[in-house]
N, C-alpha and C positions, 0 to 999 in steps of 0.2 A: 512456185510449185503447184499451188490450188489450181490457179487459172489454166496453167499447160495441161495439168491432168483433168480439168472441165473442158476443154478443148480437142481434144481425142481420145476422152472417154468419160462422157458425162453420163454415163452409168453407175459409175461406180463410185460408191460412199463414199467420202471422204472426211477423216479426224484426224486433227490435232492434239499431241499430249504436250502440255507445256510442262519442260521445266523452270518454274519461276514459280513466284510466291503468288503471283495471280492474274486475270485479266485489267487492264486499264477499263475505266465506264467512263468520260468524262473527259471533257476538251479535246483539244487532236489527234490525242491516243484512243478517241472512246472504237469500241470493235463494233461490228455491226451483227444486227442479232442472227445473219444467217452463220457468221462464223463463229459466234461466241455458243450457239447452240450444238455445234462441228467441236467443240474446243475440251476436253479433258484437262484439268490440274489433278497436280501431284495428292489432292486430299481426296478426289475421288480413284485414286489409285490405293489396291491392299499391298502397301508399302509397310514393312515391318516396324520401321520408326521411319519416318520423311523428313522431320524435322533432325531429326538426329545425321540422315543421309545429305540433307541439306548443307547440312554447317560442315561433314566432314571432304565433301568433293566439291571441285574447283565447278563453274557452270558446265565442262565438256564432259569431267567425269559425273556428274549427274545426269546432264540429259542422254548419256549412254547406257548407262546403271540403270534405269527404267523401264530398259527395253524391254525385257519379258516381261515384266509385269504390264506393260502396253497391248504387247499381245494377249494375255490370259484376262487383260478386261476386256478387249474385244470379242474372244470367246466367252465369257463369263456372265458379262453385264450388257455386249452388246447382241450377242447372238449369234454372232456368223461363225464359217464352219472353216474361214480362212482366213488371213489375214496376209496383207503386202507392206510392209516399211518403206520410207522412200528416206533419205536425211532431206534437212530441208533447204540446202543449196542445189538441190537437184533439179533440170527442169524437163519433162516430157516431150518429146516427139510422137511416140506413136504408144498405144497399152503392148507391154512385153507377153505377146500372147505365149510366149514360150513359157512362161509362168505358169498361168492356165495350163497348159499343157503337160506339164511335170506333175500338179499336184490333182487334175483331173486321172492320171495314171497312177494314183497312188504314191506321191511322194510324198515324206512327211513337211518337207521341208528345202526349200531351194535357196542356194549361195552363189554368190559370181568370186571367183578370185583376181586377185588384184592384177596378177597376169596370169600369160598363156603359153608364154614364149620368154627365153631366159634376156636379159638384158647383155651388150654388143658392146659399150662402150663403161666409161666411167666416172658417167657422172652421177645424180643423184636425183630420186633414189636409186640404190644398188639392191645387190641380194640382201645383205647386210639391212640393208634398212626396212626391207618388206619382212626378213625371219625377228624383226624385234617388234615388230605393227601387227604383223598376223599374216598369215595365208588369204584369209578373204575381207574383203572389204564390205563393213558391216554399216555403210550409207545405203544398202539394200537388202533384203532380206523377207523371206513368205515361209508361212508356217501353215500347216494345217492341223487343225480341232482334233488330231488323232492321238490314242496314248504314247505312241514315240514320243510324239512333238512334245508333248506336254511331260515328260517325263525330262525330256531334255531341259525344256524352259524353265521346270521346278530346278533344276542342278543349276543350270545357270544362274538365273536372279539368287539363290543361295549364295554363291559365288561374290555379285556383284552387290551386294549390299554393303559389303566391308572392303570388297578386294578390287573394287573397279576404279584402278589406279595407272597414271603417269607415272609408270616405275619401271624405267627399262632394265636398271643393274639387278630388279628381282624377277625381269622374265615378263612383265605387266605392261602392255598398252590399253588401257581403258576394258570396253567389252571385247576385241578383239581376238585376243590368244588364247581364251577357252574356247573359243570357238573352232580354232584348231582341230579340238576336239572330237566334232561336231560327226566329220566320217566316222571316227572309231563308233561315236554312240548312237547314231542311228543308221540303221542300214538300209533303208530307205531315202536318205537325204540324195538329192540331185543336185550337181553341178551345173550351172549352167556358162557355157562357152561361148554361146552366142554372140559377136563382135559387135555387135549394137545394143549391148546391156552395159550399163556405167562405167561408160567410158569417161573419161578421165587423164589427168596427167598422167598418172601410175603407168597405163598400159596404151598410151596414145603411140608408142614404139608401134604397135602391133597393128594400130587402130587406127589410121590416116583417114582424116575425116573431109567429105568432100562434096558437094551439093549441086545437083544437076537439076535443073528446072523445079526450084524450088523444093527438090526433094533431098534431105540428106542423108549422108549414110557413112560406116563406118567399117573401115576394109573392104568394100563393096556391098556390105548386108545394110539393110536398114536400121539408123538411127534411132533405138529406141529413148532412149535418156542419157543424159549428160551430168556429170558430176562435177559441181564446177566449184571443186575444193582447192580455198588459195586464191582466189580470185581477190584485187581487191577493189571493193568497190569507190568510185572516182580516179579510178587512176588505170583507164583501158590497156594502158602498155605491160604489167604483167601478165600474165598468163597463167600461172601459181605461185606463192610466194614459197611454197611448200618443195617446189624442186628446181635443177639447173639445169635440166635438160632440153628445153625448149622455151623460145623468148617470143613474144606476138608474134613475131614474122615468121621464124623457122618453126611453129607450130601450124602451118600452112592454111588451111579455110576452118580448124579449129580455132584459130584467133578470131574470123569474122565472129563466131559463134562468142567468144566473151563481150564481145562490144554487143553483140544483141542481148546479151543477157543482162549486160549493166543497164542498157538502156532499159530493161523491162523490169529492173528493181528499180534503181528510179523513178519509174511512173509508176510504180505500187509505193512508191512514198518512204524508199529504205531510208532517205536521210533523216525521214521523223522519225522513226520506229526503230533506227539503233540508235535515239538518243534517249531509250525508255530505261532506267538503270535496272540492273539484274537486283533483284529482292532479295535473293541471301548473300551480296556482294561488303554486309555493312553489320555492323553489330546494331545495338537497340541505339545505344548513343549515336550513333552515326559514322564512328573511325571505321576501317575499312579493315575486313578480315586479312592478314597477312597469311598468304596462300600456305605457309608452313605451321602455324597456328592451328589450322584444320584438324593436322594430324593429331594431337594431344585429343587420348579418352577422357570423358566425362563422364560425371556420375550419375546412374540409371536416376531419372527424374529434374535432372539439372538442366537448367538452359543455357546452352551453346553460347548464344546469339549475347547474351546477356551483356558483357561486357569484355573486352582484354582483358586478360587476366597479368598485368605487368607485376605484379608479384614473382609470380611462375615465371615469365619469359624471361624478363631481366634479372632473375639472380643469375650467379655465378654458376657455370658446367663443371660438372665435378669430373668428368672424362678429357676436358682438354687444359692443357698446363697454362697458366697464365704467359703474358708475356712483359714481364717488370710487373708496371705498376696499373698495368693492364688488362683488365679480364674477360675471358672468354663469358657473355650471357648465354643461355640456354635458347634465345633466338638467336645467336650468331652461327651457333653450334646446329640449329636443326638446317640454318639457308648452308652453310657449308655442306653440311651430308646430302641435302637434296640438287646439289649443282652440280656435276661431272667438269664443268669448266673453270670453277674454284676450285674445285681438287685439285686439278691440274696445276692450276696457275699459283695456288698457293697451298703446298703441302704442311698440313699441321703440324709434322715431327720435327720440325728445325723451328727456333724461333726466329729466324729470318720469318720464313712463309708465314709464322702466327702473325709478324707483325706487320707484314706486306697485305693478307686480309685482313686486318684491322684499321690497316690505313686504306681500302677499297671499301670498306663498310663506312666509315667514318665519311668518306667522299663520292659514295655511289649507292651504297645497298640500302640502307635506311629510305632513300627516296624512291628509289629502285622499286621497293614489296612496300611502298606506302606504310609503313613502320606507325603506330601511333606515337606521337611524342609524350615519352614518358621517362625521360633523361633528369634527376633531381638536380640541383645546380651543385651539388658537391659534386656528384658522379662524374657531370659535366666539366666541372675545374680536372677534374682526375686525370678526365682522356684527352683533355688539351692538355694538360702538363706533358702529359706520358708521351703522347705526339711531338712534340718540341724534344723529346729525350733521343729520339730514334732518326736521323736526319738522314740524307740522302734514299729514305725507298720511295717508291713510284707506286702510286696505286693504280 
């Protein structure tokens, strides 16, 4: 991302806000001081609690959660009277002067949406999957220093300190779905349509990307940035892992473009640097937070981080009915309510389904959410007895 935007437009400032618990200094992670000088953490952010935001979203809902308040230290702490977002799988072709242009006209604020044009077939994503993600696709995003903007960004980050959540059945993609919003609340916001703005799988329908003497572009306009969400790296032949609509080849000279990009992660050394582990991935001890564990309040002055608390998750749910000699914990109870695909597959009102997840926990889910072992050996004899009671179900 740095390098492409140093490369046609080495004008323009460039910062990092990391969400993580800090920079590496040391051995083959050390950063070098022009980027660690570029680099913002989460404690030079006015983060209402950080550590408390830290422990309660997973690393995608963090580093989205942040976003205004990213912007208002750039206005704040760093001065400037504008500010442009880019996510960081994204890589530059050319500066989207159309940016410029919107908010030298007085916009508060400019968006791209995820399309432009309604989808033809049925595969994925559909409408369905873009009204539960959001209207616009918030891997970009420019604000200007004016009281709209900032009037919006206070509502927002309000929002996102609690609520900037993986929660489709309540209406919640991360920072995306307030943003919905964004028309109603500022009247000044600009869309921007431009077919060579973050382009991507979402809207590559519309977008046939194609490159003539080295120049590329995007339904015949110029190629400003690529979004290259889903991509996976070492393995050229996806194209997103994130939709089915196009496979390397039937994505036409947009597939040359993933192999150029894997190759230029790569030689920026991705293999090291996603082996750096995420900082709030792990309690003080070291076991590893299970992603439904987050959810549970703490008490104003209490540390998150401290420990599992297997007291709490492993006793008995007093909202689901046992099944024999078999009991529902209060983490078994929290991975069922946050799955749509355990719902499904094993519905809690019959004991059939109680005992069919119980024998899918027993044989998948514990390793599945990295679970801390914290099973006493009574408990242990308990749910192997209970198992041996219940024969022929299939986890």
């Amino acid at each position: 991302m740095r390098s492409s935007l140093k490369a046609v437009a080495p004008h323009v400032p460039f910062f990092i806000f990391l969400a993580d618990e800090g920079l590496p200094d040391t051995g083959e992670h050390a950063v070098a001081d022009e980027i660690r000088d570029r680099t913002i953490t989460l404690e030079a952010l006015a983060l209402p609690d950080a550590r408390d935001m830290a422990f309660r979203y997973t690393v995608l809902e963090l580093a989205t959660a942040i976003k205004p308040f990213c912007f208002k230290h750039v206005f704040d702490r760093l001065g400037f009277d504008r500010a442009v977002y880019f996510d960081p799988d994204i890589r530059m072709f050319a500066w989207p002067g159309e940016v410029d242009a919107a908010l030298d006209e007085g916009a508060a604020c400019a968006l791209t949406p995820h399309i432009c044009t309604p989808y033809t077939d049925n595969a994925r994503p559909g409408i369905a999957d873009l009204l539960q993600s959001g209207t616009f696709n918030l891997g970009f995003a420019a604000f200007a220093n004016v009281p709209e903007a900032r009037r919006f960004l206070d509502w927002w980050g309000e929002r996102l300190v609690t609520g900037c959540l993986v929660d489709l059945a309540q209406g919640l993609f991360v920072d995306q779905r307030y943003v919905d919003l964004a028309p109603s609340f500022m009247a000044s916001l600009r869309i921007l349509r431009s077919k060579g703005l973050n382009v991507a799988y979402w809207n590559l329908h519309e977008r046939p990307v194609t490159c003539t003497q080295g120049q590329w572009r995007a339904a015949g306009e110029p190629l400003s940035f690529f979004h290259f969400s889903g991509v996976v790296p070492g393995n050229p032949a996806v194209f997103s892992k994130h939709q089915d609509r196009f496979d390397i080849n039937s994505a036409g000279e947009a597939g040359a473009l993933v192999s150029l990009y894997l190759e230029e992660l790569s030689a920026h050394g991705h293999e090291t640097w996603s082996k750096v582990p995420y900082g709030f991935a792990r309690y003080r001890d070291g076991s590893p937070i299970p992603p439904p564990a987050r959810r549970r309040p703490f008490r104003p002055g209490s540390d998150p981080f401290a420990a599992y608390d297997h007291a709490y998750w492993e006793a008995p749910s007093d909202r689901i009915d046992p099944c024999g000699a078999r009991r529902f914990t209060r983490m078994m109870e929290a991975i069922h309510s946050g799955r749509p695909d355990l719902q499904a597959a094993f519905p809690l009102a019959t004991r059939r389904g109680r005992a069919a997840f119980l024998d899918w926990f027993d044989a998948h889910g514990a390793r599945e959410l990295n679970l801390p072992a914290a099973r006493s050996s009574l408990w242990a004899r308990l749910r192997l007895a209970a198992r041996r009671r219940v024969p022929g179900l299939r986890p």
